[in-house]
Wavefront OBJ file of the C-alpha trace (Angstrom):
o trace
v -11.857 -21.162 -3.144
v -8.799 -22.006 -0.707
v -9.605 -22.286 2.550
v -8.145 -20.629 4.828
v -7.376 -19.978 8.942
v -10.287 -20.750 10.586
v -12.224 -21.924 7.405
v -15.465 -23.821 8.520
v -16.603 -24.468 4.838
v -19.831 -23.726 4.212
v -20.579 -22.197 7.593
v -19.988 -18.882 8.676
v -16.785 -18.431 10.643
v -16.498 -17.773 14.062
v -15.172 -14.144 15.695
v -12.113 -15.671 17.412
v -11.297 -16.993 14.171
v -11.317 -13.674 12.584
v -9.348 -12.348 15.325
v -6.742 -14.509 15.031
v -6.320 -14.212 10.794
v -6.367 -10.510 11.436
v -3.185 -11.103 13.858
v -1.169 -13.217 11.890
v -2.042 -11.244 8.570
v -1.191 -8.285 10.696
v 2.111 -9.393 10.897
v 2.953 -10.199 7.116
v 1.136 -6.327 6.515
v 3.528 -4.812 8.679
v 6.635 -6.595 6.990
v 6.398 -5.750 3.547
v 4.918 -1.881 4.815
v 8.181 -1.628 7.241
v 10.378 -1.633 3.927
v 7.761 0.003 1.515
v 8.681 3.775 2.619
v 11.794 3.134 4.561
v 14.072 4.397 1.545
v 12.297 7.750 1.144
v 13.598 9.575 3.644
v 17.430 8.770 2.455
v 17.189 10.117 -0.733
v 19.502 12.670 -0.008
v 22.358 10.467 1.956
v 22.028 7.907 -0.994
v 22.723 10.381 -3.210
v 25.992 11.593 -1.414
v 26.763 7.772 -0.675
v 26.521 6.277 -3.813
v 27.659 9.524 -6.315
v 23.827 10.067 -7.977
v 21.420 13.011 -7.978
v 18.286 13.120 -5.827
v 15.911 12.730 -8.900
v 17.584 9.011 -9.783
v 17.764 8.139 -6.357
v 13.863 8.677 -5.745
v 12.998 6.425 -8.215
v 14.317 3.666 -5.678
v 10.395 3.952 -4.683
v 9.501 2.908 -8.448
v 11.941 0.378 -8.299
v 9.798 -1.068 -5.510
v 5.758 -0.599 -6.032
v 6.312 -0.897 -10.477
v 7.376 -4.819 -9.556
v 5.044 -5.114 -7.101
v 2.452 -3.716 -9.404
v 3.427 -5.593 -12.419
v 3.352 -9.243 -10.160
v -0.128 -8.751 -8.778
v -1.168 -10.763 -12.345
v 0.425 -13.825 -11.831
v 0.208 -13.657 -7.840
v -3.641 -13.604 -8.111
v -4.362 -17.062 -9.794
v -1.669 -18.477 -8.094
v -2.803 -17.648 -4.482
v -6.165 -18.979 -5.956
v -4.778 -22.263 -6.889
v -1.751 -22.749 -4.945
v -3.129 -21.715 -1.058
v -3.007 -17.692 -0.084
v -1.187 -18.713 2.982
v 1.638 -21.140 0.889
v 2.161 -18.142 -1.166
v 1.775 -15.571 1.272
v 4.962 -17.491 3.349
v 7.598 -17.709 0.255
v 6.583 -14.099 -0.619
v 7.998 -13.041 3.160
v 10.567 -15.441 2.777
v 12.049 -14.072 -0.369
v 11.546 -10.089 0.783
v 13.802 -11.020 3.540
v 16.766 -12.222 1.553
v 15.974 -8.900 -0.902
v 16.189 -6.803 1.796
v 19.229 -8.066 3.245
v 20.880 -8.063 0.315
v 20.271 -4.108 -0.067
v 22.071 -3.497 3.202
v 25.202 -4.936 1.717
v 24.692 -3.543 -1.833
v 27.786 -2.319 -3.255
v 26.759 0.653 -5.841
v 23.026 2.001 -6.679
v 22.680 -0.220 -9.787
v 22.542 -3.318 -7.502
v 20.279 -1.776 -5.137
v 18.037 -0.573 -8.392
v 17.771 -4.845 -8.588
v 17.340 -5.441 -5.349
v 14.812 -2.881 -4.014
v 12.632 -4.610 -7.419
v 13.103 -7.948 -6.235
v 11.312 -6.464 -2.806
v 9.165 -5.255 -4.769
v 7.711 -8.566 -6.342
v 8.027 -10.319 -2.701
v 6.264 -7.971 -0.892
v 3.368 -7.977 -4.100
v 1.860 -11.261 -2.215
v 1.276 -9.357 1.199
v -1.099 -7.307 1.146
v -3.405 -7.986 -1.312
v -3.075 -11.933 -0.519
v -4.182 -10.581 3.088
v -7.057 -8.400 2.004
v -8.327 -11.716 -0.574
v -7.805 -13.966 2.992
v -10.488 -11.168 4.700
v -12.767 -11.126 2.139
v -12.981 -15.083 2.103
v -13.378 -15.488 5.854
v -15.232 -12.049 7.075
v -19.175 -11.775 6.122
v -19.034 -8.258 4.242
v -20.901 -6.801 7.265
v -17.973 -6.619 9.434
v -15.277 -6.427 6.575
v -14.795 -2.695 6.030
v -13.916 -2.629 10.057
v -11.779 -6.251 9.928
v -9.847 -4.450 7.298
v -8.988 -1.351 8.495
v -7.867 -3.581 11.869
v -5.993 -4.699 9.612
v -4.704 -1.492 8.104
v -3.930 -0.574 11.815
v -0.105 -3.016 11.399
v 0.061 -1.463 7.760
v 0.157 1.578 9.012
v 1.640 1.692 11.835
v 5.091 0.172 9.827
v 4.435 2.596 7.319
v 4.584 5.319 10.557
v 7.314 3.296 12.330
v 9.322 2.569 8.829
v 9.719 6.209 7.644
v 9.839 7.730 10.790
v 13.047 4.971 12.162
v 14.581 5.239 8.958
v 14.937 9.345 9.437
v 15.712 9.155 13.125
v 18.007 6.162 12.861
v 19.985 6.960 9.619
v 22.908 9.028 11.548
v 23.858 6.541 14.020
v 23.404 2.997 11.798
v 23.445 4.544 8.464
v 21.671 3.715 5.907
v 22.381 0.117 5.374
v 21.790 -0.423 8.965
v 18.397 0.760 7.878
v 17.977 -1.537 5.119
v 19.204 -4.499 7.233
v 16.715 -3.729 10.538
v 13.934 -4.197 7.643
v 15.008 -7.250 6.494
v 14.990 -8.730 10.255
v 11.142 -6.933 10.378
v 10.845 -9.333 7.009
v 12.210 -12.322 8.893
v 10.262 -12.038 12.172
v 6.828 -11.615 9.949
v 7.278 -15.145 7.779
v 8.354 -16.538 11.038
v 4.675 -15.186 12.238
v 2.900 -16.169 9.069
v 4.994 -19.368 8.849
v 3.863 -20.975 12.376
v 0.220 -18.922 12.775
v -1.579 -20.576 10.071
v -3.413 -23.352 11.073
v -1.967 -26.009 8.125
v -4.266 -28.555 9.339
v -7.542 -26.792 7.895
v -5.433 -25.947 4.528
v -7.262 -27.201 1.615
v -4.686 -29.046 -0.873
v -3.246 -26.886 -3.481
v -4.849 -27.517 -6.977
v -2.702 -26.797 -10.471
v -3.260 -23.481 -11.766
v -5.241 -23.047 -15.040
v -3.486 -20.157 -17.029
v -6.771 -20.226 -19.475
v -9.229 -20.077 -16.555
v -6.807 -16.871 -15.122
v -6.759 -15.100 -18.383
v -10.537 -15.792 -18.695
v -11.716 -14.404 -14.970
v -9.433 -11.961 -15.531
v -11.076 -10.619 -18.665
v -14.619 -10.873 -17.264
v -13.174 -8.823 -14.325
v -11.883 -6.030 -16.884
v -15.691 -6.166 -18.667
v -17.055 -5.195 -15.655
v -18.201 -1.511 -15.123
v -17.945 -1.367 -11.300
v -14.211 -3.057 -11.592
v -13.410 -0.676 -13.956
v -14.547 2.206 -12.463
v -12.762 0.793 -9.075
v -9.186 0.075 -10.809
v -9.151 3.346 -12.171
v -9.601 5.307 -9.475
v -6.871 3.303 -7.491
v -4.753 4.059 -10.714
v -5.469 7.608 -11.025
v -5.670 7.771 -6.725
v -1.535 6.374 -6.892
v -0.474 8.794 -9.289
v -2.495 11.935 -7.182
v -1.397 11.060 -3.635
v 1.962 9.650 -4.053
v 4.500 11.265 -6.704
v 5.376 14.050 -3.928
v 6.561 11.520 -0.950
v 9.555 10.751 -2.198
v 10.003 14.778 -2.887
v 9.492 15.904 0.378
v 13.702 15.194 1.397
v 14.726 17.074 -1.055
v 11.812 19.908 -1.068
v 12.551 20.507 2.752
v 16.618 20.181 1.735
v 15.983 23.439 -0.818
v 14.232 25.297 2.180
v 17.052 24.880 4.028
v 14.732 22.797 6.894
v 16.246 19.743 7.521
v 17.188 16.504 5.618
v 16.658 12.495 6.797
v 14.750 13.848 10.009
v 12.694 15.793 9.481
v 11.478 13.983 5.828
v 10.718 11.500 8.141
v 8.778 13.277 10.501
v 6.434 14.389 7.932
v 5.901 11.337 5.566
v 5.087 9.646 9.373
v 2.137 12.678 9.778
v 0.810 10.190 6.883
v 1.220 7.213 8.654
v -0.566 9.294 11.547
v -3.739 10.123 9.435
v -4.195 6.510 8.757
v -4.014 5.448 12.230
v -7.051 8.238 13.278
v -9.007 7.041 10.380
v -8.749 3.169 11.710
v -10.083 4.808 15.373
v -12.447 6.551 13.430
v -14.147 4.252 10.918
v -16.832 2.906 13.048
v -17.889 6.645 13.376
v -17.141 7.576 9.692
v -19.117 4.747 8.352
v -22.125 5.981 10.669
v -22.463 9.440 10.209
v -21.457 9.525 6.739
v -21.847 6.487 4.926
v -19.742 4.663 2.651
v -20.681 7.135 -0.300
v -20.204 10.354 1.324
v -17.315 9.526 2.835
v -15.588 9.172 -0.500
v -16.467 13.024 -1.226
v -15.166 14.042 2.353
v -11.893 11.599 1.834
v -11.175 13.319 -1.670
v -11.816 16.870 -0.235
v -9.457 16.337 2.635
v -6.258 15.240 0.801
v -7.456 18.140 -1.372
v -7.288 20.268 0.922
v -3.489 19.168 2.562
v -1.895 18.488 -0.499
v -2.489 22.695 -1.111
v -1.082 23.233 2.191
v 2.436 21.501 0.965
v 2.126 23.493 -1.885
v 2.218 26.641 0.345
v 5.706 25.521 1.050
v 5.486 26.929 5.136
v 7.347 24.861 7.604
v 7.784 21.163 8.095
v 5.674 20.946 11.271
v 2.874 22.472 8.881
v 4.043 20.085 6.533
v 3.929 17.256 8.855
v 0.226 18.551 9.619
v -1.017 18.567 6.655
v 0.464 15.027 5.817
v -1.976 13.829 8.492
v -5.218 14.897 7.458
v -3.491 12.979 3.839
v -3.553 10.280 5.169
v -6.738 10.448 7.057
v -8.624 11.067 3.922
v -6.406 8.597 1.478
v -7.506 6.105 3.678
v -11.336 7.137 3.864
v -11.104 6.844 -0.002
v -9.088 3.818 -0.386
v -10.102 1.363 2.364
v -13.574 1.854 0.297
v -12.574 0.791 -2.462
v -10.772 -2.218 -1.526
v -14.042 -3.429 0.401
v -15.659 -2.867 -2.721
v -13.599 -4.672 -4.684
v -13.717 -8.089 -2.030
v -17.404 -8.329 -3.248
v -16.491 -7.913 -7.287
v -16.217 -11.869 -7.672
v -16.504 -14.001 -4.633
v -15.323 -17.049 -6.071
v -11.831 -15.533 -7.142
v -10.824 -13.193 -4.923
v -7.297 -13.011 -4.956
v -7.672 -12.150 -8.419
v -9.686 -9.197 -8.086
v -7.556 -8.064 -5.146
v -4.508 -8.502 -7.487
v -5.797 -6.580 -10.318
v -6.631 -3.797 -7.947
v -3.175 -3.706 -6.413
v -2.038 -3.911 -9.710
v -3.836 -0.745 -11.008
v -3.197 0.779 -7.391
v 0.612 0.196 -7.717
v 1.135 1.353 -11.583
v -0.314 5.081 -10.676
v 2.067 4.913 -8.083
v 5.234 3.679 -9.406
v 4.137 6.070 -12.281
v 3.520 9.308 -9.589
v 7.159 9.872 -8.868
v 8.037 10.455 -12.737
v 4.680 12.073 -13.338
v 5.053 14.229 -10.214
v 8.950 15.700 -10.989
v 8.069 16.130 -14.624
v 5.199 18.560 -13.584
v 7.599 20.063 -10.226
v 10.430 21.106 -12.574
v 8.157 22.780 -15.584
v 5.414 24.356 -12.873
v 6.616 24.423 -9.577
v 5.707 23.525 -6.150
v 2.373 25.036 -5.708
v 1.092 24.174 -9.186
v 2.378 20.615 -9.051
v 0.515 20.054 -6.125
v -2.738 22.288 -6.780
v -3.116 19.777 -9.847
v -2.696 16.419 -7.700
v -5.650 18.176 -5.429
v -7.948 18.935 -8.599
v -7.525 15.454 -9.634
v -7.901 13.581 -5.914
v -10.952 15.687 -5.070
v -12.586 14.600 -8.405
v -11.827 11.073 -7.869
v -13.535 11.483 -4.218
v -16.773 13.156 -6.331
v -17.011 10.900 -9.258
v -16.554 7.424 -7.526
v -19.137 8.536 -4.855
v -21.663 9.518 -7.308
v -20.702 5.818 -9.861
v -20.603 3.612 -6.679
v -23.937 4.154 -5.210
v -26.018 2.849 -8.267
v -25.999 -1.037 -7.880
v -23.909 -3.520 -8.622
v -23.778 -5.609 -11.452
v -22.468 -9.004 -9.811
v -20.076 -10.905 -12.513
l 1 2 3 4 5 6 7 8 9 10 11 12 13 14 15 16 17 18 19 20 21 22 23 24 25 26 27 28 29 30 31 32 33 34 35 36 37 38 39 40 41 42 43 44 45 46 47 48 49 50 51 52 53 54 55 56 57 58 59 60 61 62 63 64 65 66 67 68 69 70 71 72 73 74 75 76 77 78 79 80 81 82 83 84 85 86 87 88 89 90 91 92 93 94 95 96 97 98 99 100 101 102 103 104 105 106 107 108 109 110 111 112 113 114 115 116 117 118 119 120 121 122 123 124 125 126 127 128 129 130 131 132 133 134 135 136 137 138 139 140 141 142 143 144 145 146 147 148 149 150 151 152 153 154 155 156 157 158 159 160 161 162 163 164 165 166 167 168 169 170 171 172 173 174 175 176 177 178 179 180 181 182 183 184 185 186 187 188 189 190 191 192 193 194 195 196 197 198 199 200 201 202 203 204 205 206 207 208 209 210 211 212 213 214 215 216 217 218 219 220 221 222 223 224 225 226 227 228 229 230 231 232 233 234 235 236 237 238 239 240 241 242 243 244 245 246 247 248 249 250 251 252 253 254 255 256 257 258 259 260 261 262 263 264 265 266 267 268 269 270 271 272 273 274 275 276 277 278 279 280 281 282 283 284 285 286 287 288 289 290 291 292 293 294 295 296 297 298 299 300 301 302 303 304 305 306 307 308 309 310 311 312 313 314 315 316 317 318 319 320 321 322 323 324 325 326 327 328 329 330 331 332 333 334 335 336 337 338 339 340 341 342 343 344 345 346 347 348 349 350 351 352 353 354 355 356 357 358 359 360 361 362 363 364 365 366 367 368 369 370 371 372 373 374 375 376 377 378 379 380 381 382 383 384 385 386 387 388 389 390 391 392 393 394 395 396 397 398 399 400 401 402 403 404
């Protein structure tokens, strides 16, 4: 496996070294998170701007996470091979230009290509990041190392929405897209200079037959299946109404850019009080029961939305979605560190991969089922389906693990 910051080998690495790979990976989370939501709350401008309707315009967000989802394949094995900090760097690198690029873009076509070329860049963050924790933090202390980490992927998720509603009016919206290509910049700069490249092991040719192989013995195994899927089915539940909520609020006649943002950044919120709360969480309810509670919370504020009452209820109930997506999710990814120990930027990749297909799916999934049954019914489904994800994973996770 390649080493990484702070990588003593064989023996256990110290606490200062984990505090300092949580800062610099930190910094890389935040990046690609600053421009992952930043385009939802202009849905509406963009579609005034650039001559489209609000439906086409939302699938900007599947123009980002399907690329990102459909990379994670080839980023695994080649973070495995190559170095997860070498790839982690040109990843940032390349976001940066994308990003830049969709400030100046001319017509929505060319931002269609560029928002996917984001897309694939920012693919090598996160779960590069999460692979990088699971290699250097004993599983002990890796369910609160990530959700430190979580704390910057938040937080840009929070600060990314919330400035790109607030802000749209007096930079417009390319001004938005160009202030997240600087975020880009300023995180490989981090990432670039924080790795210690003197403890880098050397990178090693990547073996497409070994790839396919771990990848299929991955795939055979219940407890990865079982984890991928619920990631899968957990995208296409939580997210298909975000980019919704500009124009849902628009046909209410409360607000447009602003106020969106105010309430995706309730989400952002929700994630931050579950990072605060996770020592507590873990303690009082345990990693299984927690699953339940986390599925019966975004249960519970996805009806809310459906009610269709006022964007500061709105906004409230996006927190408590967020707070209980994350109790579900951060699970699973600490679940999936341990699938295969020896390869585990693969595993992480073929759970972002699952994780990123529901959600590029959710926005088509989620207006299909808006126009033909409405708001509350659209959403009433998406909490049926959360709350059994929360029940069955709980009850399939806590028999023991078949190691691969």
């Amino acid at each position: 496996m390649t080493a990484g910051i702070g990588s003593t080998g064989g023996a256990e690495p110290r606490p200062s070294s984990h505090s300092r790979l949580v800062l610099v990976l930190s910094a890389a989370g935040f990046a690609s998170s600053f421009a992952l939501r930043s385009a939802e709350p202009l849905v509406g401008v963009l579609a005034h701007d650039l001559e489209s309707d609000p439906h086409t315009v939302a699938l900007l967000s599947t123009a980002f996470v399907l690329p990102y989802a459909l990379i994670q394949p080839i980023l695994g094995p080649v973070g495995d091979a190559l170095g997860k900090e070498r790839v982690l760097v040109g990843c940032l690198a390349a976001l940066t230009v994308a990003l830049i690029g969709c400030s100046a873009a001319p017509n929505l076509d060319l931002l269609f290509v560029l928002r996917m070329i984001a897309g694939c860049a920012a693919g090598g963050c996160i779960p590069l990041s999460l692979a990088m924790l699971g290699d250097q933090v004993p599983l002990v202390q890796r369910q609160v190392a990530i959700s430190r980490f979580l704390v910057a992927v938040i937080l840009a998720q929070l600060l990314g929405s919330t400035f790109a509603g607030l802000i749209e009016a007096t930079i417009g919206w390319r001004g938005v897209f160009a202030a997240t290509g600087i975020v880009a910049a300023l995180g490989c700069a981090t990432t670039l200079f924080g790795f210690d490249k003197g403890k880098r092991a050397p990178p090693k040719s990547i073996e497409i037959g070994q790839a396919i192989a771990r990848y299929g013995s991955l795939i055979a195994n219940p407890r990865a299946r079982l984890l991928f899927s619920a990631v899968f089915v957990e995208g296409i539940a939580i997210f298909g109404v975000l980019p919704y909520i500009a124009p849902l609020l628009s046909a209410r006649g409360e607000g447009g850019p602003r106020e969106a943002g105010l309430v995706l950044a309730g989400f952002a919120v929700g994630g931050l009080l579950y990072s605060l709360l996770v020592p507590l969480l873990l303690r009082f309810l345990g990693i299984y029961r927690m699953l339940v509670v986390g599925g019966a919370i975004c249960a519970f504020a996805l009806l809310i939305v459906g009610l269709a009452s006022h964007w500061p209820v709105d906004c409230a109930a996006f927190v408590g979605l967020g707070l209980g997506f994350y109790m579900l999710h951060n699970t699973f990814q600490v679940q999936v560190t341990e699938l295969t120990p020896t390869a585990r930027a693969s595993a992480v990749a073929l759970h972002a991969f699952s994780y990123f297909c529901g959600q590029a799916m959710s926005v088509a999934i989620f207006g299909f089922t808006l126009e033909h049954l409405g708001q509350f019914p659209a959403l009433a489904l998406c909490a049926a389906v959360i709350f059994a994800v929360g029940v069955v994973t709980s009850i399939r996770l806590a028999r023991p693990a078949k190691p691969i």
